[in-house]
Structures are given as C-alpha cells and as structure tokens.
N, C-alpha and C positions, 0 to 999 in steps of 0.2 A: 898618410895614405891608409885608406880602409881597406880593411878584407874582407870578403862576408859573400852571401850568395842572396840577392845581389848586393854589392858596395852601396854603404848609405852612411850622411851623416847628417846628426839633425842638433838643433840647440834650442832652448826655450832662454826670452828674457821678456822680465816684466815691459809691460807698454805705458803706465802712468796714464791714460787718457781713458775716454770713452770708447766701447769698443768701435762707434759707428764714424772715431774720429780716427781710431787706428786702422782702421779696412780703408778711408777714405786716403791715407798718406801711403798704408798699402798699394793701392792705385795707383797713385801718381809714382811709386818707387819702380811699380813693374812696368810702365812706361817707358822708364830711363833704360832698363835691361836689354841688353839681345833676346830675350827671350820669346818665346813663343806660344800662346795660348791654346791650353787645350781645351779649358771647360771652368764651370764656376760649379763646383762642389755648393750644400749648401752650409758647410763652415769653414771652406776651407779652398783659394784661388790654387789653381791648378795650370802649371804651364812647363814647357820643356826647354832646354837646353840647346844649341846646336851641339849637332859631334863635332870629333876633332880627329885626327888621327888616330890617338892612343883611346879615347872613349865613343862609343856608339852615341849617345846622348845620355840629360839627366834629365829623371821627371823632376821637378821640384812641388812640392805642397805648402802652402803659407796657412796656417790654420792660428786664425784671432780668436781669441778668447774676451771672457769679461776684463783679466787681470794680464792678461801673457800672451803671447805670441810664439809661437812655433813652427821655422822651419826648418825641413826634412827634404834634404837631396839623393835621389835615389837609381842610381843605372837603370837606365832603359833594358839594355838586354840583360837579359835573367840570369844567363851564366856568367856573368862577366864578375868576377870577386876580386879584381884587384881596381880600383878607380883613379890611381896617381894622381892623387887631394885635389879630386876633380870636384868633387863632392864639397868637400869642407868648403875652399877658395867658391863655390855657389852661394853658399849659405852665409860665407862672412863677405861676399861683395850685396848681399841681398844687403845685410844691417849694417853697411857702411853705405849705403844710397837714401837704406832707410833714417837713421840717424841727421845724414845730411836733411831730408826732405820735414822733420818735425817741425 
C-alpha cells in the first residue's frame, strides 16, 4: 500500500525488442485492460483506471524507451495519499498481460 500525496507506484523492466515492437505489444496489452484512454503523450500511452469504492481512479502512464519500459500508477485525486495497492496491482497486471502478449 502507498502513501504519498498523491499515491503512486511505478517499476521499470528491460523490454529486449525494438522500441517500435514494444509500443506495438503495448497496444495490443491496453486493449485487453479495463482501462480507459486518455490521450497518446508523445513517449509515453496515457490512460485511466475505473474507481472503485476505496479509490477515485488511477491515471496510469506506460512510457517505452530504446532499452526499458516504464510504468507509473498514479491517484487521480490529489489528496488522496493512501491507494490500498491500488496502484501497484495496476502496474503488475499491466506486465503480466504484457509478458503474456510478447
């Protein structure tokens, strides 16, 4: 569970491919997702969360690199400092959809 103002968690792992191969399985991974689009950053897919009871929503950010991959789950609402691994559970279903999808 994070604390922070607002609650965020984020992890980087190497991707082994091309970046234009890793944005492309990116795609197909946020697909599979509940999630929601908000906009295409230009390095980095941007899309939200549904709420839930206990969180208002999470913005999530997937930012590809040459060598690594990074995503960064983050409360929607500002004040909100506690996320009950609302967060984390985003990020590690994000690289287990992505994993499946290589």
């Amino acid at each position: 569970m994070a604390i922070g103002l607002p609650a965020y968690h984020e992890e980087r792992r190497k991707h082994l491919m091309s970046k234009a191969a890793c944005e492309a399985c990116v795609e197909k991974t946020l697909e599979q997702l509940p999630w929601l689009k908000i906009g295409f950053m230009p390095d980095a897919f941007d899309y939200r969360s549904q709420g839930t009871m206990l969180t208002f929503a999470e913005r999530i950010l997937i930012y590809v690199g040459e060598t690594e991959i990074l995503v960064k789950s983050t409360c929607l609402f500002p004040g909100q400092f506690l996320d009950f691994g609302k967060n984390r559970k985003n990020v590690e279903e994000f690289f287990q959809y992505f994993e499946f999808n290589r």
